[in-house]
N, C-alpha and C positions, 0 to 999 in steps of 0.2 A: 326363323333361322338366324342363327346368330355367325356375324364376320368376322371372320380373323385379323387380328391388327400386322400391320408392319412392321417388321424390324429395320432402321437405318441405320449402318456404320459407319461413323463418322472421321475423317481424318482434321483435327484442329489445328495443324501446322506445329511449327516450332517454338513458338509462341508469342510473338506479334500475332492480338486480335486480327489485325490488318491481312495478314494472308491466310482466311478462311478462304474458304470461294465462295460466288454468288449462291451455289446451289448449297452447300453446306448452311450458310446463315439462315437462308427460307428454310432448309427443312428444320434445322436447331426450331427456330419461331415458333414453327405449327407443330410441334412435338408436342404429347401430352404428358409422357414420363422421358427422361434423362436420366439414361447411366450411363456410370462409368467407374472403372477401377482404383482401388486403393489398397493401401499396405493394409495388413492386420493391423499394424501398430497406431492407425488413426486413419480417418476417413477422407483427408483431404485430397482434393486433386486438382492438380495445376492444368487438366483438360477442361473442368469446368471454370475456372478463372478465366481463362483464355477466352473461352465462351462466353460469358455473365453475361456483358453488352449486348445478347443475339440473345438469352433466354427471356423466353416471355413470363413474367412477373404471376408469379403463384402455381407455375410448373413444377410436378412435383419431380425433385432431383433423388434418388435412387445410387449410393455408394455400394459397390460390390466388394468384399472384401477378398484377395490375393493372397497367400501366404505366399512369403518372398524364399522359396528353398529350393533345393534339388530333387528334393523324396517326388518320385513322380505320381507313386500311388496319393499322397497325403494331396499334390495339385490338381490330380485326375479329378479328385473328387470336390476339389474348391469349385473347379472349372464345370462341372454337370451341376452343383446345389446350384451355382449362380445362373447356369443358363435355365434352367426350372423358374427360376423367380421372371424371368426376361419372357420365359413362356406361359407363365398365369398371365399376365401383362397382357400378351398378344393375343392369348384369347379370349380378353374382355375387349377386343376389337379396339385393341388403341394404338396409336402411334408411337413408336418409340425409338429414342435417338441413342445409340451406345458412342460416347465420348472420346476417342483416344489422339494421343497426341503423335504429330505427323502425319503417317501413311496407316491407314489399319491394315495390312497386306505388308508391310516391311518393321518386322521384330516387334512387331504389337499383342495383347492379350488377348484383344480382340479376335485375333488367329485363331485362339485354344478355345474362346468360348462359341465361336460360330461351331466349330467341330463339336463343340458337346451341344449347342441347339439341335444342331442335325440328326444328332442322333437322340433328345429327348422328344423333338419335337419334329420330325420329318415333315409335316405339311407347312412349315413356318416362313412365309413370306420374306424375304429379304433383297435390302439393296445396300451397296456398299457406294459408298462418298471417297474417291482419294483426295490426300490430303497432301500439303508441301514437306519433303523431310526435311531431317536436320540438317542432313549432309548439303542439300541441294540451297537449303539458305545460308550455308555458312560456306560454299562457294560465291555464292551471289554477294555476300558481305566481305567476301576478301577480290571479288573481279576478277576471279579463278575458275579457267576451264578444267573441268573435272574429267573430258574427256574430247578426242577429236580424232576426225584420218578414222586409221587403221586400228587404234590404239584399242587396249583394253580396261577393264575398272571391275577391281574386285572389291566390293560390299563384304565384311563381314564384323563378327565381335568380336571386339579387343578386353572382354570383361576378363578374361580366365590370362591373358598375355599377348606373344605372338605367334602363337603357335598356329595358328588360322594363314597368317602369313608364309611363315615358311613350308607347310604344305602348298600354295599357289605361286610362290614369287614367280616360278620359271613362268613366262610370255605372258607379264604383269606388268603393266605401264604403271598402271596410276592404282592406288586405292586409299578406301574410307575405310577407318577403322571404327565404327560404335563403340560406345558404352568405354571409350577410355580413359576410364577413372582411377584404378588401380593395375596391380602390376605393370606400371609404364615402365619400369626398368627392364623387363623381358622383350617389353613393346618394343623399345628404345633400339636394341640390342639385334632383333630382326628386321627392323626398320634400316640398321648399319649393313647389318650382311647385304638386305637388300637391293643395296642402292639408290636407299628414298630417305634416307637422312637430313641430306641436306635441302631438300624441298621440302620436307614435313612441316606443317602446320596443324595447331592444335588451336582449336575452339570450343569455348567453354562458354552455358547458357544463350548461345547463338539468339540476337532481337529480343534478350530480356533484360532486363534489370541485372547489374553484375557482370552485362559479360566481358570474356576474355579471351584477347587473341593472342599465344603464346608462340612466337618464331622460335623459341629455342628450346626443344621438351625434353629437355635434361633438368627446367624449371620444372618439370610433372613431378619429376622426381622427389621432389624435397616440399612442393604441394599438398595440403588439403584433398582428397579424392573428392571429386565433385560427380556425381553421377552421368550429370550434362554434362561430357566431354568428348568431343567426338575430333578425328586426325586425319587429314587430308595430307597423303603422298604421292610421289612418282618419280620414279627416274630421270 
């Protein structure tokens, strides 16, 4: 009778090697295969960098390829071919670490493909690893409480603008905006109506190489969009 392998989901952090957790590095080690996600456009991924130093040498690494769009039917189907290859894997009874950076529960891939495992593979073993986000190290790197009291914290994605915001502001202390790379001018704009303008901070590759801490994000403006840019406000 043959065993069905493990699936682990991994959270890598922000990306300082240095804030994996104990439990993440052991299981990365004793992993037999390692995935994780990448653009169409090339296979690289900065979750497994992060990792290197924790994989054990001749482990085979496994890129899943993404298409970066909106068409949901053309990702449905990215999202089930990949979770199929994750479930040949698991049941040749092997170990397997899926890669992602930060939290895989907070705007990760990792999300979509667990949901299509589920449903190609309904008997498939799994444990999820949380990981440190962005948001939460790039309060730690400015000495900033992100919440306190009574107060509230709205999480969401600044990719499309701010329009995430202005459906929340009312009984909105504080919030992280993700992914604000582009249209910061919109960002900018309901960040003012807000009342979180002049607290906003913007951080850009938070504990990597490059980064950057912008007090004044009318600089976004006239910026490079950099993917890794995430916005810490509040009232």
């Amino acid at each position: 009778m043959s065993t069905t392998g493990k699936l682990f989901g991994i959270g890598v952090g922000p990306g300082d090697p240095e804030l994996l957790t104990l439990k993440a590095v052991r299981t990365i080690n004793e992993a037999d295969v390692i995935f994780t996600a990448a653009s169409t456009k090339n296979s690289y991924s900065l979750a497994v960098e992060i990792a290197r130093p924790h994989i054990t040498k001749g482990t085979d690494i496994c890129s899943l390829s993404f298409p970066m769009i909106k068409d949901k039917v053309e990702s449905k189907a990215a999202w089930d071919n990949n979770a199929r290859k994750i479930a040949a894997v698991l049941e040749q009874g092997k170990k397997a670490a899926f890669l992602t950076l930060g939290d895989p529960m907070t705007y990760s891939t990792y999300g979509y493909v667990l949901k299509s495992l589920k449903a190609v593979m309904p008997h498939a073993v799994v444990e999820t690893i949380p990981g440190i986000t962005s948001f939460h190290a790039a309060a730690a790197r400015l000495n900033r409480t992100l919440v306190e009291a009574e107060e509230s914290l709205l999480i969401t994605s600044g990719a499309y603008g701010g329009e995430p915001l202005r459906k929340s502001m009312d009984g909105v202390e504080n919030v992280v905006l993700l992914k604000a790379y582009k249209n910061t001018a919109d960002i900018n704009t309901a960040l003012q109506d807000a009342g979180m303008m002049e607290k906003a901070v913007a951080v850009s590759k938070c504990g990597r190489d490059g980064e950057k801490i912008i007090h004044d994000l009318t600089d976004l403006e006239a910026r490079k969009p950099d993917y890794w840019t995430l916005i810490l406000a509040g009232k």
